[in-house]
N, C-alpha and C positions, 0 to 999 in steps of 0.2 A: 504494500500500500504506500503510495506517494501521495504527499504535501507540500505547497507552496507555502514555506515559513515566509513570514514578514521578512522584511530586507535588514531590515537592523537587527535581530533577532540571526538571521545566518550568517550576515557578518561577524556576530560577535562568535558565533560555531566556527566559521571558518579560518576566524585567527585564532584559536586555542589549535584547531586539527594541522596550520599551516606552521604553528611553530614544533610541532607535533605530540599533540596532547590529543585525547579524546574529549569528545565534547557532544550535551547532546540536551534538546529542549525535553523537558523532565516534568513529571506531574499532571497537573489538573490541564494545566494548556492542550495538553497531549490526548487528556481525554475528551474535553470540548472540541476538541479540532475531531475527534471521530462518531461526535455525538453530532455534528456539523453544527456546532454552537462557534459564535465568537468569544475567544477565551481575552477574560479581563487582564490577566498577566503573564506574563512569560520568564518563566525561572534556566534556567541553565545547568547541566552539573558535570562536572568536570576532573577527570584525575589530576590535576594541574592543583599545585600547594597553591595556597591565597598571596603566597608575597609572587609566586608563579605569573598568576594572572593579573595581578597589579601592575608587574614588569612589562606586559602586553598593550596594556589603554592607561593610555594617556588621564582620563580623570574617572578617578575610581574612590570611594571610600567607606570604610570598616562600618559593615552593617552587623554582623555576628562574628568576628572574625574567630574567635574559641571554638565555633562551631564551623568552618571554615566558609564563610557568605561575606563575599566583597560585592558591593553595589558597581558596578560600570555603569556610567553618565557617556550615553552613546546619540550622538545628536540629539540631546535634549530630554531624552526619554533614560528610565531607570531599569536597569535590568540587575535580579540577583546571579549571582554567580557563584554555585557550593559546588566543593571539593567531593569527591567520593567521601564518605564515612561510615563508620562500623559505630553504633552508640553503643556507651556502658552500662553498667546500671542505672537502673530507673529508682535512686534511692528516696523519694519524695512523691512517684508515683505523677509524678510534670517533667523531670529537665533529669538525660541522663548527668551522672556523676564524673564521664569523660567523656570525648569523644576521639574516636581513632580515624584516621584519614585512610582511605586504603583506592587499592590501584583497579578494583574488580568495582563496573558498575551493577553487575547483580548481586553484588551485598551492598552498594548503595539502595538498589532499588527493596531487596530483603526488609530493610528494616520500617519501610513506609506502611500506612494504615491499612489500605484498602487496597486490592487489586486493581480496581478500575483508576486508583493514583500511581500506581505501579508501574507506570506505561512511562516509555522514551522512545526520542525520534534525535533522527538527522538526514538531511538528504542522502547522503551517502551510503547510509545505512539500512534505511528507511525504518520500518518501528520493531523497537524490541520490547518483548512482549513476556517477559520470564515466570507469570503467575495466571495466565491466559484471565486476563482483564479485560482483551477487548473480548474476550467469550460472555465475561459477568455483563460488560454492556448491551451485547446482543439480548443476554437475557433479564435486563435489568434487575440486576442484584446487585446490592452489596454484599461483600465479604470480606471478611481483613485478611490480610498477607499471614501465611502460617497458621500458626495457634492463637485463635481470638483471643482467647484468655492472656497470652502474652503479653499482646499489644495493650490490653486496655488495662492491664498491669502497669506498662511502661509509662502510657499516659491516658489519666481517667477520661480526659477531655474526649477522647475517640468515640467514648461511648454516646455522646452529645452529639457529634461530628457522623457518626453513620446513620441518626436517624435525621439528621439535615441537610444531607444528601439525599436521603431516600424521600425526604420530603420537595427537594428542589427538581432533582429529577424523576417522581412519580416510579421508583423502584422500590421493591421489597428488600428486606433482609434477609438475610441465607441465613438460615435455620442456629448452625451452630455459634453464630456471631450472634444471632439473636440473644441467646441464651447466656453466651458468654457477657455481655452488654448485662443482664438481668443479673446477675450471681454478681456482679462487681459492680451495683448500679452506687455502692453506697462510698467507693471511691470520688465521689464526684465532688465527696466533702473537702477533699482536699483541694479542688479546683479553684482558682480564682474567682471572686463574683463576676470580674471586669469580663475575663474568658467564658465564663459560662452566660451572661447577659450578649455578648457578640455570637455565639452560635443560636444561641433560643432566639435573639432577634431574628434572625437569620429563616430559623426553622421555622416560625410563625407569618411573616411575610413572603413565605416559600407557597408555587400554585398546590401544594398539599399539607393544608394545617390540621388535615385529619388525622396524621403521623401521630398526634397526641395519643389518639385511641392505645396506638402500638406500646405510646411509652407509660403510659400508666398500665398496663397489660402486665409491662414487663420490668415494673416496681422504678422504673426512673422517673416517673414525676411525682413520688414519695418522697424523693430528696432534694430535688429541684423545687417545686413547687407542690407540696404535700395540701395546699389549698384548695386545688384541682380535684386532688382525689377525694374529699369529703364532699367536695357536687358533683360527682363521678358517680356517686351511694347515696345522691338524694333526691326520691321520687317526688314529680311535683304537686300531682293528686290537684289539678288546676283544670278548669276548660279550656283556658286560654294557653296550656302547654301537652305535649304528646309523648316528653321525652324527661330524663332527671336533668338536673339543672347543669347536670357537666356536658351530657351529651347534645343538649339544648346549645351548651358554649360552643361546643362543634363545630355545630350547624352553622353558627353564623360566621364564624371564621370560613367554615367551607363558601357559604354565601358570598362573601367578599371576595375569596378568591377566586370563584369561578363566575367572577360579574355577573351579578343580580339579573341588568337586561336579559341574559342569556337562557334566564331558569324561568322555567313557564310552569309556577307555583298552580297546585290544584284550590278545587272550587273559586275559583273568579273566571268569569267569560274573557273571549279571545276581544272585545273589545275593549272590557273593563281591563285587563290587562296592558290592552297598548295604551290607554289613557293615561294608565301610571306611567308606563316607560316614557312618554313625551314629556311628561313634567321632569322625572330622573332624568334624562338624557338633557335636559336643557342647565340643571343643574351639574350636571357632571364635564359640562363643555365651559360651564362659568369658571372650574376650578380646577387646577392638576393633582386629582386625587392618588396620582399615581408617582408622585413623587416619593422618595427615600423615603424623608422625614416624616412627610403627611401619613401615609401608607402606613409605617412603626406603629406614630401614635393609634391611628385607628384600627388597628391589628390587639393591638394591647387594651384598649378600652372593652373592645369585644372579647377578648380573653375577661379580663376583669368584671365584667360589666354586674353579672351574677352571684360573684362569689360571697357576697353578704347574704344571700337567700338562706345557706343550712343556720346561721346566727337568731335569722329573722322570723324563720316558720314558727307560724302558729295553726294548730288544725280545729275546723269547725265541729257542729255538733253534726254534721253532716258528712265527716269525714275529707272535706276539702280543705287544701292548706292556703296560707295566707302570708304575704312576703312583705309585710309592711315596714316601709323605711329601708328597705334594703339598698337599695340606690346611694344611701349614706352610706352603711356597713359597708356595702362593698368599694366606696372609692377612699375612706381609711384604710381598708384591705390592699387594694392598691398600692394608695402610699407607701406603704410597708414594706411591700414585696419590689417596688422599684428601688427604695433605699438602698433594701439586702442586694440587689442588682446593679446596685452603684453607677442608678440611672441619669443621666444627665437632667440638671433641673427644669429643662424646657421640656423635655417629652415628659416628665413628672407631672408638673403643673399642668400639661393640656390632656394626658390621660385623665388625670383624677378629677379634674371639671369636665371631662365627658361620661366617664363612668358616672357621676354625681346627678349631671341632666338628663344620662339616656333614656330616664321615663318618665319627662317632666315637656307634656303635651297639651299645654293653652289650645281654647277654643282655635277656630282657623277666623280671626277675626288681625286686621292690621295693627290697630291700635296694641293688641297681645303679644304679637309675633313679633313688633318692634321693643316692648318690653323685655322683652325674654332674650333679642338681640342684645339688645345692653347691660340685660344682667349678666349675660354669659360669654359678651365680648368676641372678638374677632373668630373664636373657636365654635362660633355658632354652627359654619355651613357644613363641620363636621360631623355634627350630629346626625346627615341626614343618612351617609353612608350604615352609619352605626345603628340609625332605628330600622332602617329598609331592611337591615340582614335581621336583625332581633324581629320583626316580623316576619319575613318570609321562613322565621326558622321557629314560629311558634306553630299550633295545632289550625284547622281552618276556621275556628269560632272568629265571628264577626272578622274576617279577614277582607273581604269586598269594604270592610266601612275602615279597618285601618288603613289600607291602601290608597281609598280615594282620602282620608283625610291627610297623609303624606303628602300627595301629589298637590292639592290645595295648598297646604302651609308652605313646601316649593315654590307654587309661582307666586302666592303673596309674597314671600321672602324675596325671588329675583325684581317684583316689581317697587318693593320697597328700594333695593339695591340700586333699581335702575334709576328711580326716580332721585336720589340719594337726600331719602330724607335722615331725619337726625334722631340717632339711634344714642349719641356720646356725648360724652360734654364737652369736646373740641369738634364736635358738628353744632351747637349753638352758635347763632347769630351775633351771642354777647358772650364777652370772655370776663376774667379776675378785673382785669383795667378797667373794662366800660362802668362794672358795677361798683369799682371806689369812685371815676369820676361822680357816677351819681349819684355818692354820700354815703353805701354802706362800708364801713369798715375793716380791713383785712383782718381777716381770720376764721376762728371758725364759723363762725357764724352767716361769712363770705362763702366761704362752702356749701354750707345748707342750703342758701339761695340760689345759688345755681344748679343747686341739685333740685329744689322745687320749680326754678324758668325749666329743667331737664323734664321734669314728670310732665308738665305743661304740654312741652311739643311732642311727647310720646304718644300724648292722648290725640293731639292736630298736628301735623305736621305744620299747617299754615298756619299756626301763631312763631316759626320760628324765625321773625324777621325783627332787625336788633329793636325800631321803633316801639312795637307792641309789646317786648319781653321787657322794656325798660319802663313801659308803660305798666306794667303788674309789681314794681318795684313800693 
């Protein structure tokens, strides 16, 4: 099998083979390139010592050099560049205790996670193959190089790492790795928060956030997020639900992943249906819901959004349970679990005010839907992705009257938007200044005022002109 590597990318192969080293693109590139994906990075590896390959390019500089990874700065772009190595012990169960350099790329390739990462090319060469990984991708599996049990020994991290895989590219796990992964899930406690927050991100924003199912199956979201597992065991005994409140979280992760337009949810007609998509789709073309950032937070809120529910049941005399206030419990819950995750304070802050509002549904009247924009701030239009999945991923009770009241509150929102009336206290017509010129006095009490001209134009939009708000002074 032949590949046209990038040109910078066989340059930098062909001056390691040209001073006469071996040399060969290595890893995950190797496997997107036969998945016919475009691979995001390009690694190199090389029997060539690190002061070796330093000797060769001109600006290079010490990326792991103990582990032998020199960065080459090759027309503007970054490439790693590792040595063959043989790793020592795994005495912490993260970072072997040495590393040996050695001249065989197939005990380079030996000590890597997975088969389908086990893969090397060069033109020359073309692909070597020493764990039949492109076999695992034909059949889409994971499975790790050797003895499972090894590797996730060496590092717990793997164990995170194969089910995020399996989640990005829609493969299963090979049976033994499964298992292995399960018997060693409680190594993960030694993992970093930072590490294990970058693959679960990862895993979650991946087109298969059902992979959860697998790992609660097989005792890893016990130790990861053991919050999962107690709404994983909690039926809802609800009209308005058909599943417990974990597999319910699922759902809506699945719902987001595989774009809502696309799911043609039972009991609503083929018309009612397009109704809703025209209002979604006009929403969805206002925002780039598919951004990194945007995508995370609302990946997480819908994870989160439940997990107050097993705190909050209460059961009637009828045997039906009742979720009252949960919306609260669960976005302190949240909080919590992004801390432990040593989550950045802006995806903090706009999950736990979405998890907080996701069931917090004003009439579809303008005057409320502007209110509800300014209590909840620019993170408003987030919410719309987060309730379309949470319904389409409840039971069909009153389903036709949630969907058209979506679609409703949608276009009031884009026509509020459009119109751009005044949702904020810096879209008033009078600011702090106008209200000292006309006598009231800075402070708090300069606050409160503007926050009452604020309630004022919430209710009219057309009293927000400076004359008339100065005029209610």
């Amino acid at each position: 099998m032949r590949f046209v590597l990038p040109a910078k990318v066989d340059q930098i192969i062909k001056t390691l083979k040209n001073a006469g080293f071996e040399a060969y693109a290595v890893g995950g590139c190797v496997r997107d390139l036969l998945l016919k994906r475009r691979p995001n990075d390009w690694d190199i590896t090389t029997n060539a010592r690190p002061d070796q390959v330093k000797a060769l390019f001109r600006r290079t500089f010490d990326t792991g050099i103990k582990h032998g990874t020199v960065t080459v700065i090759h027309k503007g772009e970054h490439f790693e560049v590792t040595t063959y190595r043989i790793d020592g012990i795994y005495e912490d169960g993260r970072h072997p205790k040495q590393v040996v350099f050695s001249t065989s790329l197939k005990e380079d390739l030996k000590r890597r996670d997975f088969t389908i990462n086990a893969l090397a090319y060069n033109e020359e060469d073309g692909l070597v193959d020493e764990f039949d990984g492109r076999k695992d991708l034909d059949n889409r599996i994971i499975r790790a190089v050797g003895d499972a049990g090894e590797r996730f020994t060496e590092d717990a991290l793997r164990i995170l790492r194969a089910f995020r895989f399996a989640a990005q590219l829609g493969f299963s796990i090979e049976e033994k790795t499964l298992k292995a992964a399960g018997e060693l899930a409680g190594n993960l406690k030694n993992i970093s928060a930072e590490r294990i927050n970058e693959e679960f991100t990862k895993l979650i924003c991946s087109p298969h956030p059902e992979i959860l199912r697998d790992m609660y199956k097989a005792g890893i979201t016990a130790v990861i997020l053991p919050e999962l597992d107690v709404c994983m065991e909690m039926d809802q005994k609800n009209k308005h639900h058909l599943y417990t409140v974990g597999e319910h979280t699922i759902r809506t992760l699945m719902a987001d992943a595989k774009e809502p337009l696309q799911i043609a949810p039972q009991y609503v007609t083929e018309d009612e249906w397009r109704e809703f998509c025209s209002s979604y789709e006009k929403i969805r073309n206002s925002f780039d819901f598919g951004k990194k950032d945007i995508q995370k937070k609302i990946r997480y809120a819908l994870l989160f959004h439940d997990l107050g529910k097993p705190a909050c049941m209460t059961e009637d005399e009828n045997g039906n349970r009742h979720f009252k206030g949960h919306a609260e419990r669960s976005e302190r819950i949240a909080t919590d679990i992004l801390r432990r995750f040593r989550s950045d304070n802006e995806t903090l802050d706009t999950v736990s005010r979405l998890v907080r509002y996701h069931d917090t549904r004003p009439d579809a009247k303008k005057n409320l839907i502007r209110r509800a924009m300014s209590r909840i701030g620019s993170d408003y239009i987030l919410l719309f992705p987060v309730r379309v999945a949470d319904t389409l991923s409840q039971s069909s009770y009153r389903r036709k009257e949630k969907l058209e009241y979506e679609a409703e509150v949608m276009d009031l929102y884009l026509e509020i938007v459009r119109d751009r009336e005044c949702v904020t206290l810096s879209d008033l017509a009078v600011n702090g200044s106008d209200l000292i010129k006309a006598g009231i006095s800075p402070g708090p009490a300069l606050g409160e005022k503007l926050k009452e001209l604020l309630d004022i134009v919430l209710e009219d939009p057309e009293c927000n002109t400076k004359d008339y708000l100065l005029s209610k002074l």
